[in-house]
C-alpha positions as CSV (number, residue, x, y, z in Angstrom):
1,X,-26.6,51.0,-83.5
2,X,-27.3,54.9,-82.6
3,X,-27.0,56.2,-79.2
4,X,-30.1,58.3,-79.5
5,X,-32.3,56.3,-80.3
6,X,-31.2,53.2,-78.2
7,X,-32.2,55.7,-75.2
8,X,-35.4,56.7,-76.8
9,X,-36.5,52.8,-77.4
10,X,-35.6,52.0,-73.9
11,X,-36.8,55.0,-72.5
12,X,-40.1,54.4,-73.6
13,X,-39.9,50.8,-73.5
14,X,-41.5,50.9,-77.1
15,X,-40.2,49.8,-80.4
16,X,-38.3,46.8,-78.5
17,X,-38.5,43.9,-76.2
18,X,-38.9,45.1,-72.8
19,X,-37.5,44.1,-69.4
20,X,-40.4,41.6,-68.6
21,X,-41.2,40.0,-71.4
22,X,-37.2,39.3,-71.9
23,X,-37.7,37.9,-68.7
24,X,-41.0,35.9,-70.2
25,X,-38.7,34.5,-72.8
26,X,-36.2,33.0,-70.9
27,X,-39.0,31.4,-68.7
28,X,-40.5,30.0,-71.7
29,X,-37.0,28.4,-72.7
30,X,-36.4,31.0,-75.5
31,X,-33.0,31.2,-74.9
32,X,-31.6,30.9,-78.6
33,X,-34.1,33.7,-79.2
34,X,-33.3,36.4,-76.8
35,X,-29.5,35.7,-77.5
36,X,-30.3,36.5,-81.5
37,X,-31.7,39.8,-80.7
38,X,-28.9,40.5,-78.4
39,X,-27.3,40.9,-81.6
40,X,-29.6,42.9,-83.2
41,X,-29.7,46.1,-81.2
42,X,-32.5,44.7,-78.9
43,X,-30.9,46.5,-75.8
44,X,-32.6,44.5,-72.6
45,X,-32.0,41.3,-74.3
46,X,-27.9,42.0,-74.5
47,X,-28.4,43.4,-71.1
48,X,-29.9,39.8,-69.5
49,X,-28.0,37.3,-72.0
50,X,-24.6,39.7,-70.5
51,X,-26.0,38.6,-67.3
52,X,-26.5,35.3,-68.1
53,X,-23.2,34.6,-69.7
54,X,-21.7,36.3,-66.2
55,X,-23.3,33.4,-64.2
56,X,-22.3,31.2,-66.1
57,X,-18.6,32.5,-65.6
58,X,-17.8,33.1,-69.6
59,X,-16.8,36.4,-68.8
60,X,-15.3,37.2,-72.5
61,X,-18.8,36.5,-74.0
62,X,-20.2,38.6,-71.8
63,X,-18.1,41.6,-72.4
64,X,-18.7,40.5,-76.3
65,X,-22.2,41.0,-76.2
66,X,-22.2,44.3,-74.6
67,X,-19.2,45.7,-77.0
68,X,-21.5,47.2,-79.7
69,X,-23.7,48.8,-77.3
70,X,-20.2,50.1,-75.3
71,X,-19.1,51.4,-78.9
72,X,-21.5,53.9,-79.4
73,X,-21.0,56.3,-76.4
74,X,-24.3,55.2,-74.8
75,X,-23.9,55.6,-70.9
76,X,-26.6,52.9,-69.7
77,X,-24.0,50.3,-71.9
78,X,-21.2,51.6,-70.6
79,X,-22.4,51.3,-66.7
80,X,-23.5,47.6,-67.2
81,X,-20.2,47.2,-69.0
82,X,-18.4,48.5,-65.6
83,X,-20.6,46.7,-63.5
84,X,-19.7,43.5,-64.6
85,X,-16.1,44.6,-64.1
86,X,-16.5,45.8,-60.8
87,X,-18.1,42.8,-59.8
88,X,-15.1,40.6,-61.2
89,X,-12.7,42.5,-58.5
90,X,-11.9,45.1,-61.6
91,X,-12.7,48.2,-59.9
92,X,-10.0,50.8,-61.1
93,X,-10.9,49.3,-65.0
94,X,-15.0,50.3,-64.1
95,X,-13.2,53.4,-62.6
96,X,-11.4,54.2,-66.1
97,X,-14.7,53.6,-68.1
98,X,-17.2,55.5,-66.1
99,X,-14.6,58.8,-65.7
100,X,-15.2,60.4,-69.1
101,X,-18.7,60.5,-68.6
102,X,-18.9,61.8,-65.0
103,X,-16.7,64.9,-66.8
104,X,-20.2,66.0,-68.7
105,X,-21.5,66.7,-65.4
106,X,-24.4,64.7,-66.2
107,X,-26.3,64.4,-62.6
108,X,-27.3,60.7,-62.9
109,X,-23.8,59.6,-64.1
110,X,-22.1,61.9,-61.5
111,X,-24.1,59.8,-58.5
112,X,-23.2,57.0,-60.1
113,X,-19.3,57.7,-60.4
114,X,-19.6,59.1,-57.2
115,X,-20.8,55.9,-55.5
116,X,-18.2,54.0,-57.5
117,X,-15.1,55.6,-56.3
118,X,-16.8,55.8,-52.5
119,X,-16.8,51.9,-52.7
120,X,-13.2,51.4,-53.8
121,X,-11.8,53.8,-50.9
122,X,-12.1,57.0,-52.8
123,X,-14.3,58.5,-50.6
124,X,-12.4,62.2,-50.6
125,X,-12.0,62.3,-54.9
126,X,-16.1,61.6,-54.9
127,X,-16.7,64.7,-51.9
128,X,-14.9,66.8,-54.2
129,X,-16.7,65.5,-57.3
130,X,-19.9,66.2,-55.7
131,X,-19.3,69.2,-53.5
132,X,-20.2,72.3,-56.6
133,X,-23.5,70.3,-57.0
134,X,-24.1,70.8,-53.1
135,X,-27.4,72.9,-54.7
136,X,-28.7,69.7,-56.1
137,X,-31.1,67.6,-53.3
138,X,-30.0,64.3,-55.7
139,X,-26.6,65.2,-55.4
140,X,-26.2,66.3,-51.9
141,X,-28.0,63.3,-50.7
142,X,-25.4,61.1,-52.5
143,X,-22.9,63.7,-51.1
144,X,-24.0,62.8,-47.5
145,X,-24.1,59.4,-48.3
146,X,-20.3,59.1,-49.7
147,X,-18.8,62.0,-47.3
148,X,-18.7,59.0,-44.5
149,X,-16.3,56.9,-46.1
150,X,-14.4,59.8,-46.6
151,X,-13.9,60.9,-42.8
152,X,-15.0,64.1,-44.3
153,X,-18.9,64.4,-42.3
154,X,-18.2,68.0,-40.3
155,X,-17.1,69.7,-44.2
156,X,-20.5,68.2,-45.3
157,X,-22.2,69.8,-42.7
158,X,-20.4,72.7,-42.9
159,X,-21.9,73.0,-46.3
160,X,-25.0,71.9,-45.4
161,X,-25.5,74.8,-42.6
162,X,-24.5,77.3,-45.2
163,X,-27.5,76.4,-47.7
164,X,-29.6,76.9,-44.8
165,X,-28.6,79.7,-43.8
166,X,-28.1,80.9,-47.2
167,X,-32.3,80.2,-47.5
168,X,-34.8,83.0,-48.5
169,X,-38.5,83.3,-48.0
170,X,-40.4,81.5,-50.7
171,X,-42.5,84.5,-51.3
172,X,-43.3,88.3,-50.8
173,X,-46.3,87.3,-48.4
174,X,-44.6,88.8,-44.8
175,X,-47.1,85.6,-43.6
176,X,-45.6,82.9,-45.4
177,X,-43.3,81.0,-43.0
178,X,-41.7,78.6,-46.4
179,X,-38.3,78.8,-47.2
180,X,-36.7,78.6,-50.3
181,X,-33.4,76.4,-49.8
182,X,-31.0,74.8,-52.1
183,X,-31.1,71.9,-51.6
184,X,-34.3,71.5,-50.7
185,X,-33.7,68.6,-48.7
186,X,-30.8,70.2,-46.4
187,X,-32.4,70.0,-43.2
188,X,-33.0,66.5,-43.3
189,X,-29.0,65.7,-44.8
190,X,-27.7,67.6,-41.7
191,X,-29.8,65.9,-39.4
192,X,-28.4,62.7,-41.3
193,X,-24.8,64.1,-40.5
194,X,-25.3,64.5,-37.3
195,X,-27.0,61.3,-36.6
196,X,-23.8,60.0,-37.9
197,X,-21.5,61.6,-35.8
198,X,-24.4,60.6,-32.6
199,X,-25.4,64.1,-31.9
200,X,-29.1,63.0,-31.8
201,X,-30.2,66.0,-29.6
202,X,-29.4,68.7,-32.4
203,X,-30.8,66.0,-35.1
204,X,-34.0,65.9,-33.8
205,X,-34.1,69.8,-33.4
206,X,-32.9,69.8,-37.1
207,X,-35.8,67.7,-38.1
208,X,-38.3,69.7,-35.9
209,X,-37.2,73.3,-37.8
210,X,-38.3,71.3,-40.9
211,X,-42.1,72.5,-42.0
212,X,-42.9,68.9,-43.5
213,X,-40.9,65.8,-42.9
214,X,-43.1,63.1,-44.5
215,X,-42.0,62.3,-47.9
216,X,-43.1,58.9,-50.5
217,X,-45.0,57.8,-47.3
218,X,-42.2,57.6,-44.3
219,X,-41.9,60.8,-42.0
220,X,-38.0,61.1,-41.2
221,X,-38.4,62.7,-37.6
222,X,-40.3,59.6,-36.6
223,X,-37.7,57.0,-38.3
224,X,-35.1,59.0,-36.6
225,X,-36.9,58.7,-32.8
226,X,-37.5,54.7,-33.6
227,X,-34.0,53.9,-34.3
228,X,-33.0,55.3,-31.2
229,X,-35.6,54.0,-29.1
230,X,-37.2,56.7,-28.0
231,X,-40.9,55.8,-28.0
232,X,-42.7,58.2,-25.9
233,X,-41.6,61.0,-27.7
234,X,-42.7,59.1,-30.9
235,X,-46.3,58.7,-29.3
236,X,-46.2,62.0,-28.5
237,X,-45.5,63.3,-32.0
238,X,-47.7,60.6,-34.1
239,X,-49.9,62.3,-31.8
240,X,-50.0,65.5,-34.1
241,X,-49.1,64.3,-37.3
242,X,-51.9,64.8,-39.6
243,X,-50.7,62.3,-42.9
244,X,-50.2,59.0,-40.6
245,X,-46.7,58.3,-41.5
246,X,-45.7,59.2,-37.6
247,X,-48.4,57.0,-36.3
248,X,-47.6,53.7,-39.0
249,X,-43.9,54.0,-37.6
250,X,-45.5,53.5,-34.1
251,X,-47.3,50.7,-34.9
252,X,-44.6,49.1,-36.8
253,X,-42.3,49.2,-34.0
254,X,-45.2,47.6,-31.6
255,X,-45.6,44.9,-33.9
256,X,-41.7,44.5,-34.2
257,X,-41.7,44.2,-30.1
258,X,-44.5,41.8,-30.0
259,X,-47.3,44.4,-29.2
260,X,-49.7,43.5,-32.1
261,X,-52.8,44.9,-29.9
262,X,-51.1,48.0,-29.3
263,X,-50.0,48.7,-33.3
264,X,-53.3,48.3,-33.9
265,X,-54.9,50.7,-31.1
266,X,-52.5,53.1,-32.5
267,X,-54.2,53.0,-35.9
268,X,-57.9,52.9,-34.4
269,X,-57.0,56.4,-32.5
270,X,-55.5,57.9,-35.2
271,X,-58.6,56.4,-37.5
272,X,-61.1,58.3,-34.7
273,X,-59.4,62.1,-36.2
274,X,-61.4,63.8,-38.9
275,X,-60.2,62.2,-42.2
276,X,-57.7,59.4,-40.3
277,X,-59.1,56.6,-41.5
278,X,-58.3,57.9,-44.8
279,X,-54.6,57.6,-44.4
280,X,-54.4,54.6,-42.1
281,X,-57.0,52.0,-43.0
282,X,-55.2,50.0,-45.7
283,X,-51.7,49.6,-43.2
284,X,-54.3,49.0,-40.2
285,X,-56.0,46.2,-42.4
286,X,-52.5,44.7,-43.8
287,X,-51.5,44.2,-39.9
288,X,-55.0,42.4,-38.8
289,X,-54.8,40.1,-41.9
290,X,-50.8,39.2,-40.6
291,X,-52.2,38.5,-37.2
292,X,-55.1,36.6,-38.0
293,X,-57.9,38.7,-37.3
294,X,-59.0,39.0,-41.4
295,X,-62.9,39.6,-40.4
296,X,-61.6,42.8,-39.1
297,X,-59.2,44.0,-41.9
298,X,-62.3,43.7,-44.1
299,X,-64.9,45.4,-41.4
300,X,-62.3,48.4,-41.8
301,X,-61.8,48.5,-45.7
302,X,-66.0,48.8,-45.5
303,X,-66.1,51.4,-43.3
304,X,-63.8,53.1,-45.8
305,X,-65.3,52.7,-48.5
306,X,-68.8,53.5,-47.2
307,X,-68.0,56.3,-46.1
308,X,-68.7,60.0,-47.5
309,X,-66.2,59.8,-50.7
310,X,-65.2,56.1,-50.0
311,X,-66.0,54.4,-52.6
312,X,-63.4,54.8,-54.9
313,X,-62.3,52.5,-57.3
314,X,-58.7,51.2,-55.2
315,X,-60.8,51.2,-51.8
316,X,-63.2,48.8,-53.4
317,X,-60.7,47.1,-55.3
318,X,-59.2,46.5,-51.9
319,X,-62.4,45.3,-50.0
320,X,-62.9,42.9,-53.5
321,X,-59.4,41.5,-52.6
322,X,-59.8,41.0,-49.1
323,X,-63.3,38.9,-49.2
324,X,-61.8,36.7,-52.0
325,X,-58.5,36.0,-50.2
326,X,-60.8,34.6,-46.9
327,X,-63.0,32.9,-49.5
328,X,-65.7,35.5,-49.0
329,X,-66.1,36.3,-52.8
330,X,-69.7,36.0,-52.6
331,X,-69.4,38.6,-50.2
332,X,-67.5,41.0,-52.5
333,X,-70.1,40.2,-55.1
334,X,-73.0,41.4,-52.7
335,X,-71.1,44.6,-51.8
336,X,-71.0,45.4,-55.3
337,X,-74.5,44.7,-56.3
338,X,-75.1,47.2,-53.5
339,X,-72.8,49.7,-54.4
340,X,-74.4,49.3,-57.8
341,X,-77.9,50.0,-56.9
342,X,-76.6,52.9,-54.9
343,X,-75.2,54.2,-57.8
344,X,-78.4,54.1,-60.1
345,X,-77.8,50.9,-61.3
346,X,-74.8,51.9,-63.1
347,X,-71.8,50.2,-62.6
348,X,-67.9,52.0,-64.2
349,X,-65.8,49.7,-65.5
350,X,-63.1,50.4,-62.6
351,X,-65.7,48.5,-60.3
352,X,-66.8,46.3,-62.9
353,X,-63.3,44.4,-63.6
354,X,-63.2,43.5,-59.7
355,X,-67.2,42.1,-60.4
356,X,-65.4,40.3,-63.3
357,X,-62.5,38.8,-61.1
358,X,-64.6,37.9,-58.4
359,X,-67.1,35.9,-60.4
360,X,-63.5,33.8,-62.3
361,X,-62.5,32.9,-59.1
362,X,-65.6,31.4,-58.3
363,X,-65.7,29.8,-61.3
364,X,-68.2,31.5,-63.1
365,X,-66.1,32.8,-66.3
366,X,-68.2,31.7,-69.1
367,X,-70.6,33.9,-67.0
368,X,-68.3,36.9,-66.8
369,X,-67.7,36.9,-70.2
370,X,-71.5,37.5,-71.0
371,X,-71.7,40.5,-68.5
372,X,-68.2,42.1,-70.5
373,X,-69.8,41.7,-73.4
374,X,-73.0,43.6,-72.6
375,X,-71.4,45.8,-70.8
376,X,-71.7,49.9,-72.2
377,X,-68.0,49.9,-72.1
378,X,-67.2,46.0,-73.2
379,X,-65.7,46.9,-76.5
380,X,-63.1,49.2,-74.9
381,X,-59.6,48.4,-75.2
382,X,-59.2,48.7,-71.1
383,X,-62.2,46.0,-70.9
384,X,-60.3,43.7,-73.5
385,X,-57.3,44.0,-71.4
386,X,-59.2,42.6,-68.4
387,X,-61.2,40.3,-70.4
388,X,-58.0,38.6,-71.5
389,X,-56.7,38.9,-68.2
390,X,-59.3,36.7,-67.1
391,X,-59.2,33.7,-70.1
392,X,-55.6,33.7,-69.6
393,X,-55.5,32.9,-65.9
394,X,-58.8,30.0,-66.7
395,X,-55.9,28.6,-69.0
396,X,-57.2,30.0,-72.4
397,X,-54.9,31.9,-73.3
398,X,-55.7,31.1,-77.3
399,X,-58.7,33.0,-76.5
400,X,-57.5,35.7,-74.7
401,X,-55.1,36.2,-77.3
402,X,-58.0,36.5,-80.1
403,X,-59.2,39.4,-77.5
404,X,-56.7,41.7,-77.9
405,X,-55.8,40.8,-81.4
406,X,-59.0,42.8,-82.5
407,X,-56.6,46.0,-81.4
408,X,-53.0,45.0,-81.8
409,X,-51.9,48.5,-81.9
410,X,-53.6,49.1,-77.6
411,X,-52.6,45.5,-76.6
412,X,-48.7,46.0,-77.3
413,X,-46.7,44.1,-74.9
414,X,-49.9,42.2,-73.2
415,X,-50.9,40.6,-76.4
416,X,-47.2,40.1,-77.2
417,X,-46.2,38.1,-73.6
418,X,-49.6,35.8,-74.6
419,X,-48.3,35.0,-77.8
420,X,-44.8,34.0,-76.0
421,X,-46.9,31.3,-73.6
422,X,-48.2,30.2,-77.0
423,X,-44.9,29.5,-78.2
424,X,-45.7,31.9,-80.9
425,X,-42.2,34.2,-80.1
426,X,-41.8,35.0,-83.9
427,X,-45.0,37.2,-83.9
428,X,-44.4,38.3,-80.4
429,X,-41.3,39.8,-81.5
430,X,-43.6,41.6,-84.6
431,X,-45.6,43.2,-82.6
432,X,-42.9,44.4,-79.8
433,X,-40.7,46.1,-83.1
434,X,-43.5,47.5,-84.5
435,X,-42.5,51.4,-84.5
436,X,-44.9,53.1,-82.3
437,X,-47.9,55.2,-84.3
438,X,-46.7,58.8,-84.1
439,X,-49.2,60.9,-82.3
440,X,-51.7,63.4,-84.2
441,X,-51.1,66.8,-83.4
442,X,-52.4,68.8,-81.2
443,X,-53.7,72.7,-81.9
444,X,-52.7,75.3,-80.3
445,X,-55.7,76.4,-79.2
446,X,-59.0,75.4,-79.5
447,X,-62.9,76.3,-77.8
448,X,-64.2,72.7,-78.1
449,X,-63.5,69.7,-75.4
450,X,-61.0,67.9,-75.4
451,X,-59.1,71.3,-74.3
């Protein structure tokens, strides 16, 4: 085994058997199988038969099956190694493992050790570990995170004040109010802090001298005002928040007291702003369908998608779902015919596979197969994948298999997990080794699409 390219092969998750179809084995009862390749430098089938062994309390074989992995350096082995340890009360032996790598400085491992020590009462060695990487928003959020168990919150935000005052304009423009900070993330770790230590007051105004506080769909000043209950000033600022994220925190705390009406009144004025019912419309249609009122989760997803721009392929995809889960499919179907002649009579393949889906689940396969077939983009490796999607579900999975074997090479790990319901695990296994086809060149520079 090599280190290198262990991390490449699971990296990539090609040249090897990944996560799910390891999963897909021991489903099928391939036990014996995944427990062979364990052996054979196939990493995320050691990783689950480790896992396996665990729960079944032989502890040694466990270890065993991880040791050639351990033995060449590579630091994804040697974490599941000390995570098994730690979980078997052996926290000072995971502490010993994981140390020599945390010394490279390595920003993943460094969280990790980090974490590690913070959860066996070594709260203060993991500040210090983490304290010159104070620059680092990964880091420092892990630094904020462990400084609690350490009793060690007011040096944090000690630190934390520095970076921002330490913080330079982004540009030359004497108009441009952006900060440059290191981390990037401080304002939101020392409103953390101080949450902590119940200074909500200078929180808040922490969170409020922060240009944007929405980030991966939550908007922290918003969290911070609903944990402490203070709701009017939440309606206030979902109020001005132009993304949504303020106003689905409001209506998630409605809901959570009993106010379904109200969550969704929240949404509908929001929706009513220029562009709102862009950002709001599939959380406002998620809440009507939990509190029975499907007709107007769907009545909503149209309105999206016939609007200017609305009719993309996911806003569809998500009206399509909608009908057919209130057994309206025929519905969905009629939408798309219109849509269709809308469009010229041409119908893209990202609103043709829901056409495709509708019509199986209606019982009309045989049916949908003809219209893939004839369809100017049937012979595509995208429509095969749907295609087979389809036989595989109607319980032919023989055929869906035949599919994608016409491209081996594009079905990878789909045509692989069909071959594994088939009991055919040998050839799965083929396919998922395979080395990948290195990919052609590309110039320098060149006058013709594709640039």
């Amino acid at each position: 085994m090599d280190a290198a390219d262990l991390d490449h092969r699971t990296r990539t998750q090609s040249g090897c058997i990944p996560p799910l179809l390891v999963s897909r084995l021991l489903e099928r009862g391939h036990e014996r199988e995944v427990e062979a390749q364990a052996g054979r430098g196939e990493w995320f089938c050691a990783l689950e038969w480790a896992r396996m062994l665990d729960r079944r309390g032989e502890r040694g074989k466990a270890l065993e099956v991880l040791a050639p992995y351990v033995a060449t350096s590579w630091w994804p082995a040697t974490r599941a190694r000390a995570e098994l340890l730690e979980e078997w009360g052996r926290g000072e032996e995971a502490i010993a493992l994981c140390r020599p790598f945390a010394e490279t400085g390595d920003r993943l491992v460094l969280e990790h050790f980090a974490r590690l020590l913070a959860r066996h009462g070594r709260g203060g060695e993991a500040f210090t570990l983490l304290r010159p990487g104070i620059g680092d928003w990964f880091l420092a959020e892990c630094l904020v995170e462990v400084c609690a168990t350490a009793g060690r919150d007011e040096e944090a935000a000690e630190l934390l004040e520095a970076r921002i005052e330490a913080a330079v304009p982004a540009c030359d423009d004497p108009d441009c109010h952006r900060l440059r900070m290191e981390p990037s993330n401080a304002f939101a770790l020392l409103a953390a802090v101080r949450e902590r230590q119940g200074r909500i007051e200078e929180a808040i105004a922490l969170l409020r001298r922060q240009k944007a506080t929405s980030v991966n769909g939550r908007d922290a000043l918003a969290d911070l005002l609903a944990r402490h209950d203070r709701i009017e000033e939440l309606r206030v600022y979902a109020a001005s928040d132009q993304y949504g994220h303020a106003t689905q925190c409001l209506a998630e705390v409605l809901e959570e007291r009993g106010d379904a009406d109200g969550a969704v009144d929240a949404y509908r004025e929001f929706a009513a702003a220029s562009d709102g019912l862009w950002h709001v419309a599939v959380p406002l249609a998620r809440l009507l369908v939990r509190h029975g009122r499907a007709g107007e989760a769907i009545e909503v997803m149209r309105r999206l998608a016939d609007s200017p721009g609305g009719a993309e392929d996911w806003i569809v995809g998500t009206l399509c779902t909608l009908y057919a889960d209130h057994g309206r499919a025929h519905d969905a179907l009629a939408y798309l015919d219109a849509l269709r002649a809308r469009r010229g009579g041409e119908e893209e393949w990202e609103f043709f596979g829901p056409r495709l889906a509708l019509m199986a689940g209606l019982g009309l396969v045989d049916e949908a197969l003809e219209l893939a077939r004839a369809h100017p983009e049937g012979s595509t490796w995208y429509a095969a994948w749907s295609v087979s999607e389809i036989l595989a579900e109607a319980g032919r999975t023989a055929e869906a298999v035949a599919v994608l074997e016409r491209d081996a090479a594009a079905a990878g790990a789909r045509l692989a997990g069909y071959l594994i319901d088939l009991g055919r695990v040998q050839d799965a296994v083929q396919i998922l080794q395979r080395p990948p086809v290195p990919a052609a060149p590309t110039p320098a520079y060149c006058e013709e699409p594709p640039f």
